[in-house]
N, C-alpha and C positions, 0 to 999 in steps of 0.2 A: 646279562652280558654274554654274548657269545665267546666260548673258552678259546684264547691265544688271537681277539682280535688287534690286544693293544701289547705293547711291550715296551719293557725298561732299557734302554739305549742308552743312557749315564748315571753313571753309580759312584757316590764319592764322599768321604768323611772329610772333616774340617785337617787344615794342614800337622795341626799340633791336635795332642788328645792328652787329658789329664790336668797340667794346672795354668792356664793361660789367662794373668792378667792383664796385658795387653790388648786384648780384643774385649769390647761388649759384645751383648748378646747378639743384638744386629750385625755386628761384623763379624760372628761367627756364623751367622745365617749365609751374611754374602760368602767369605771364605769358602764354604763347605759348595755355596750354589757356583761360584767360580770355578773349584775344582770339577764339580761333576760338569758342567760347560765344557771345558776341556775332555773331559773323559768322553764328550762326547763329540769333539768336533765343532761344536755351535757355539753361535755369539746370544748375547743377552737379546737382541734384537729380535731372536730366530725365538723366542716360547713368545708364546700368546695364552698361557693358563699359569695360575699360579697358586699355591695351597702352601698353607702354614699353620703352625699353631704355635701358643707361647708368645707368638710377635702377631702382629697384625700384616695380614695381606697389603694392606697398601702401604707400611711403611715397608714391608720387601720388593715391594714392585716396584716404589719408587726409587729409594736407594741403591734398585739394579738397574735402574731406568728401564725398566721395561713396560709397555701399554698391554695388560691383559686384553679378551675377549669373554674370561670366564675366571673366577677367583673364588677361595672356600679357605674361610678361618675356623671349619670345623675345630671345637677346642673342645675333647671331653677327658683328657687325661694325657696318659703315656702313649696309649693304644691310636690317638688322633691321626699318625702318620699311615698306620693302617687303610684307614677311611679315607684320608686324602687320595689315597693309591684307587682304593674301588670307585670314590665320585669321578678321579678322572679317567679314570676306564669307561664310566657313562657318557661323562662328559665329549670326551674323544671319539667314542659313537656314534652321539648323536651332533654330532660336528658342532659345537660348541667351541671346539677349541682345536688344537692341532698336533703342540707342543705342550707341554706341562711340565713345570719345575715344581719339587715339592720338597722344601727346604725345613730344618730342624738346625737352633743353636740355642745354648745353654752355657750362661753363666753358673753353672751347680755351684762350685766350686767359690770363686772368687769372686761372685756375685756385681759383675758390673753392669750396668744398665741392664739390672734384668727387669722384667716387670711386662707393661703390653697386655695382648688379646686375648685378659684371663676371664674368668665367672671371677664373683665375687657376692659380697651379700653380707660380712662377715658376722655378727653376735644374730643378726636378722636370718642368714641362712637356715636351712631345716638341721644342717649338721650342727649349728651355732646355737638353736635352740635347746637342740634334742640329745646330742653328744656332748659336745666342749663341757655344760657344766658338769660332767660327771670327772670329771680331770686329765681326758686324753690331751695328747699333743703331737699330733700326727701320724705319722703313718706305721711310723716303730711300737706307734701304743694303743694302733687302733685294729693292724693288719694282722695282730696277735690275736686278738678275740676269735675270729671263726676259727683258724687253724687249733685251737684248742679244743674245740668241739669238735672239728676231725680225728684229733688225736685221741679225743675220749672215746668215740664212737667208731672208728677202723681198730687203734691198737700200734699205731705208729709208732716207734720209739723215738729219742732226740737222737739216736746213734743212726740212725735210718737217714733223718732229717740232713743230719751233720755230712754225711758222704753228696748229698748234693754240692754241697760247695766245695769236698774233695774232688768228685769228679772236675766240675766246670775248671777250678785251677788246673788240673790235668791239659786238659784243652786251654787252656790260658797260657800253659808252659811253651807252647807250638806257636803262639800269636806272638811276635816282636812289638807288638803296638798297646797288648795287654799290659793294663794297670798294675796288677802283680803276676807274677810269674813263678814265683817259690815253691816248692810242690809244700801241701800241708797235710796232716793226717786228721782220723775222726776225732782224734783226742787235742791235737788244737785245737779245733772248731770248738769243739766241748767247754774247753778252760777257757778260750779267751773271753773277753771282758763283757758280762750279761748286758745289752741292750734293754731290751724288757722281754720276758720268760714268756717260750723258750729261745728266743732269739737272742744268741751273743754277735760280736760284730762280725765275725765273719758269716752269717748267715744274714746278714743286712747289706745292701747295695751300697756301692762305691758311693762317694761326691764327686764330680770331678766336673771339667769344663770341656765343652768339644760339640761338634756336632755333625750333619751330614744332607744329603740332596740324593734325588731321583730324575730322571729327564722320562717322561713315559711318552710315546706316541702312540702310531696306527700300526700295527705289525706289516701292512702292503709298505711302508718305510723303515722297516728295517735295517732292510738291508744296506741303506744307503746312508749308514755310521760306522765306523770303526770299530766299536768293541760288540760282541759276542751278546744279541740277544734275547733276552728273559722274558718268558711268555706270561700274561698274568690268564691263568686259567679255571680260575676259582677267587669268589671275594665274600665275605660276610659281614658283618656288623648287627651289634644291640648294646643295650643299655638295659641296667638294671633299677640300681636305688644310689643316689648320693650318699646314703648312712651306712654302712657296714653292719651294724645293728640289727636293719631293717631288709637283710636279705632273705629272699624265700628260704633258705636252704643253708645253715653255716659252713657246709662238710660239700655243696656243687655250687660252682658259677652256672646262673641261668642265662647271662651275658655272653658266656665262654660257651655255652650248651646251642643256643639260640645260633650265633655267629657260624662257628665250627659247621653245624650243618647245614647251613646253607652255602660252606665255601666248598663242601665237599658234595653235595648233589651239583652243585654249578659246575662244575671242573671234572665228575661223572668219574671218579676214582675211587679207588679201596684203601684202608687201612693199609694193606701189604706194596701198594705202589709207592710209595712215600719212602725216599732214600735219606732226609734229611729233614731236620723240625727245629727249629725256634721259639722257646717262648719264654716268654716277658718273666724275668727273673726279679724283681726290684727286693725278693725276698726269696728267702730258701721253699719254702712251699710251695710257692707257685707251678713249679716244673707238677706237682703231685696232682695239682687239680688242672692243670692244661693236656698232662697225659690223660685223665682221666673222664674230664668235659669233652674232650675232643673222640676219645672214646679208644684209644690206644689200650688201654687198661680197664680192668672194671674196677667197680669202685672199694678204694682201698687197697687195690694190689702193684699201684705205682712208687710208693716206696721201696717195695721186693725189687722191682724191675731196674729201679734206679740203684738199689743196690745189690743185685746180681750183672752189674757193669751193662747192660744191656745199651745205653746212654753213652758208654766212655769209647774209646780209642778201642775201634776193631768191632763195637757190638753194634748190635743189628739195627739199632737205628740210633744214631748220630744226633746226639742234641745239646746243644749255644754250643755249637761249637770255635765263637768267638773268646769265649770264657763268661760268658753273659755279666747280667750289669753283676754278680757278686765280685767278678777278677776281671772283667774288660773294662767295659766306661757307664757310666751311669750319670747319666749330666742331669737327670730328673724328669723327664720325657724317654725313656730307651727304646721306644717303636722302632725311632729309625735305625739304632743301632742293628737291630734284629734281621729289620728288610735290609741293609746293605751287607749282612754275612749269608744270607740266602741269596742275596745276585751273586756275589763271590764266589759260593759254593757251584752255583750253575754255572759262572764266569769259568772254571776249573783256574781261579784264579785267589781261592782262602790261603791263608799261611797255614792250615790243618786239612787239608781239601781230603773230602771223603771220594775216594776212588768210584767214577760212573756214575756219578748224583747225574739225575735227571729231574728229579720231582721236589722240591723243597716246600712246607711251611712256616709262615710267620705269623705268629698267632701273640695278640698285645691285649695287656689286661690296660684299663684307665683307672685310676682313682684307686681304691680298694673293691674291687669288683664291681665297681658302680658303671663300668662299660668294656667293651671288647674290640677287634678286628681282625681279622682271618682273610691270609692273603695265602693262595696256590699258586706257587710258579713252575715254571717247566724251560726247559733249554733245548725241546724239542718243540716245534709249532702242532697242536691237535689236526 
């Protein structure tokens, strides 16, 4: 892709965030694709692309009455919203398409008509064979294995650990829309109620219900929407292994490795360019191996970093500054939440807005390491 040919022209989260049983999934898909319509001036009439995951492409297109040209149910996890963004930056290229909606909604929470455009496979699956009977039960019992072997092998402490989700409430304190907002110390984190070791709950992602949309075009139409915008000038994607088990590496994502550089030789940037970062929090760890896959840190010195404030209010590089999903929203997919606090931050439009952001990334884990996506944006055209 050539850097800053397509950009994000509407940006918008579902109207309510947190416990909405009212709306099914679907109608939290339209909701959130309504709003971002609006944000951006167009009718459902006006996209001709359409990307989804968690629901199926044609029940969104239909229920928006829209007639695609080009549609992608990419579904590989949380990170899916990621890849939708870079297929239609191809897409959009190669004139496949014009307009692009790229909708996310989740019943987390209240669980109403959730269901749709998932994998499945269930005792047959390779994780159903080779995992399940050993007694995990998701992600709370599964996402704890490697990080245990980081922590054998770096020297990590839980006090280390526990200041990630101090900071991120920090930055949660400044969001009006943040799910909690109470400032908390390392010694809550510490005590509160063990999930499965070393994860207590507040080092585990929200539930919650909500979701969000993107409107991407051609950057030569720009100009001719209303809101301020976001250049996509870097993209990556990979995939590792469905098993958590069965990663190359317990202590690096090769999904996270793999992705990361290819969004960062496309977009032709440095480590030091980069005023703002995003990544996929569904667990306290993850901030350690996204700084550290992506190459901000070497390896085992993102804990330091994260606790020498580097991450918080004022330090040198700005990270979820949404409150990510530990204190924002985490509806069970949180890609999208990610990429819509990175157009904000560019939008100079965050409720935490880091002063002269220009360069932002959103960097999404799927599954338990089992995929990735790596978006560059810019609020300057290359």
């Amino acid at each position: 892709m050539k850097p800053g040919s397509v950009a994000i022209v509407g940006a918008a989260e579902t109207t309510e965030l947190g416990t909405i049983p009212g709306l099914s999934q679907l109608q939290l898909h339209a909701d959130a694709a309504l709003n971002c319509l609006a944000d951006a001036g167009l009718k459902a009439s006006d996209i001709d692309g359409v990307a989804t995951a968690g629901e199926s492409p044609t029940a969104l297109a239909h229920y928006l009455g829209i007639t695609p040209t080009w549609a992608d149910g990419t579904s590989v996890g949380g990170c899916s919203f990621m890849l939708h963004v870079r297929h239609a930056a191809a897409a959009i290229n190669e004139g496949l398409c014009n307009t692009v909606l790229v909708t996310h909604g989740e019943s987390g929470r209240s669980n109403v008509g959730r269901g749709g455009f998932r994998g499945g496979g269930g005792n047959a699956s390779l994780p159903g064979q080779f995992e399940a009977p050993y007694g995990v039960m998701g992600p709370t019992t599964m996402f704890t294995v490697p990080f245990l072997r980081y922590m054998k092998e770096t020297g990590v402490t839980l006090e280390q650990l526990a200041m990630v989700a101090v900071v991120q409430r920090e930055w949660a304190a400044l969001n009006p829309r943040a799910s909690y907002r109470d400032p908390i110390t390392v010694d809550d984190v510490m005590n509160a109620r063990m999930i499965a070791y070393p994860f207590t709950k507040l080092e585990c992602c929200l539930v919650t219900d909500g979701g969000g949309a993107l409107i991407l075009t051609s950057a030569d139409r720009a100009g001719d929407f209303p809101t301020k915008p976001v250049y996509i000038i870097g993209t990556g994607e990979s995939v590792e292994t469905p098993m958590v088990s069965q990663m190359e590496d317990l202590t690096t994502s090769k999904a996270f490795r793999v992705s990361g550089r290819k969004a960062f030789e496309e977009a032709g940037i440095s480590h030091d360019d980069v005023d703002h970062l995003m990544i996929y929090d569904a667990f306290a760890h993850l901030p350690f191996y996204g700084l550290e896959d992506l190459g901000f840190c070497k390896r085992g010195e993102a804990a330091s970093f994260i606790e020498e404030r580097n991450t918080a209010i004022g330090g040198k590089l700005p990270l979820n500054t949404n409150g990510g999903g530990l204190s924002y929203m985490h509806s069970g997919m949180y890609g999208m939440y990610a990429l819509q606090e990175s157009v904000r931050q560019l939008r100079g439009t965050a409720p935490a807005q880091v002063e002269g952001a220009k360069i932002s990334i959103s960097h999404g884990v799927g599954g338990m390491f089992a995929a990735s996506g790596t978006i560059v944006m810019s609020n300057e055209k290359p």
